[in-house]
C-alpha positions as CSV (number, residue, x, y, z in Angstrom):
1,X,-24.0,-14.8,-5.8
2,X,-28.0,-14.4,-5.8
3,X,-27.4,-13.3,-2.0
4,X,-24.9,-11.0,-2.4
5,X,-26.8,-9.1,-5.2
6,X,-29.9,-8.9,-3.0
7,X,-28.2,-7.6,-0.3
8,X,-27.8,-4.9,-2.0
9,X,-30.8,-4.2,-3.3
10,X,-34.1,-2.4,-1.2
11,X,-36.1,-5.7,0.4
12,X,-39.5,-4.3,-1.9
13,X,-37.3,-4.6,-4.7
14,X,-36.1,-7.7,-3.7
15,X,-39.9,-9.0,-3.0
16,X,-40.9,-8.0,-6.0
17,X,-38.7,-10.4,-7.7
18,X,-39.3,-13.4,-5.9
19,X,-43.0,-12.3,-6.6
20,X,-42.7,-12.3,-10.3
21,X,-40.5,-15.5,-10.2
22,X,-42.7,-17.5,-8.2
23,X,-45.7,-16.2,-10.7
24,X,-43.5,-17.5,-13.2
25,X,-43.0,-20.8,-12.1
26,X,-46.4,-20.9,-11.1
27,X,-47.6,-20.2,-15.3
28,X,-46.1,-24.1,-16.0
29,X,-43.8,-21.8,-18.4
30,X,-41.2,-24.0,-18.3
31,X,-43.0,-26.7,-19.8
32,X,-44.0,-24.5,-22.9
33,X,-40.0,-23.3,-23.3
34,X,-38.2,-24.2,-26.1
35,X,-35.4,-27.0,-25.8
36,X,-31.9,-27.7,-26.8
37,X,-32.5,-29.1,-30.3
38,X,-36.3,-27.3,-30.6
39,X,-36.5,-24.8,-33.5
40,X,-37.6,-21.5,-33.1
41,X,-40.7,-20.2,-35.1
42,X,-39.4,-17.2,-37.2
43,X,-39.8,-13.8,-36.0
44,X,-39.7,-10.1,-36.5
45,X,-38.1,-7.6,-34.0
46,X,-36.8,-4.2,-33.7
47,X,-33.0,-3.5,-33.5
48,X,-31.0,-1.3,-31.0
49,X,-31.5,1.0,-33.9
50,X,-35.6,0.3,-34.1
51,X,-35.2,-0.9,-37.3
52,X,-37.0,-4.6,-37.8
53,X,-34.8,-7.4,-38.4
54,X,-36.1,-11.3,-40.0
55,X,-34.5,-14.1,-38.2
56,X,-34.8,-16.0,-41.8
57,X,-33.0,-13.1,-43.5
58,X,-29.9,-13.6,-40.4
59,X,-30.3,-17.6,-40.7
60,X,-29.6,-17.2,-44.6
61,X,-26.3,-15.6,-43.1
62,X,-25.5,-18.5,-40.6
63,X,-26.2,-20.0,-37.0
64,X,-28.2,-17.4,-35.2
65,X,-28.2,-16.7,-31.3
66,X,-30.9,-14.4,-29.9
67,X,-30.7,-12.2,-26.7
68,X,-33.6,-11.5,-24.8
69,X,-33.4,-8.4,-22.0
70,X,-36.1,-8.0,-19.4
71,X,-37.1,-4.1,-19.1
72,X,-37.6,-2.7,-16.1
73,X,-38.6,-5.0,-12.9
């Protein structure tokens, strides 16, 4: 799958990714990542809307997941 979605993509681009990855994996953040059972610390961020949500005021609601998008490469 990873192939086929490079293929298509411009080999600088494609670079550029294995670039950041590598950096990455170079940082040792997978040792600092939170783990199955870990809780998060509690946060503050904007909405699609901009508007700033608490993840205490959503956890008094119920079980929370959070979505994180990576802007532009």
């Amino acid at each position: 799958m990873r192939a086929s979605f490079e293929s298509k993509l411009p080999p600088e681009i494609v670079n550029t990714m294995h670039q950041v990855t590598e950096e990455l994996i170079q940082s040792g953040i997978m040792e600092r990542v939170l783990k199955k059972g870990d809780q998060a610390p509690q946060f503050s961020l904007p909405d699609h809307k901009g508007d700033m949500v608490d993840s205490a005021d959503l956890l008094n609601q119920g079980p929370l997941v959070v979505s994180f998008y990576r802007g532009a490469w």
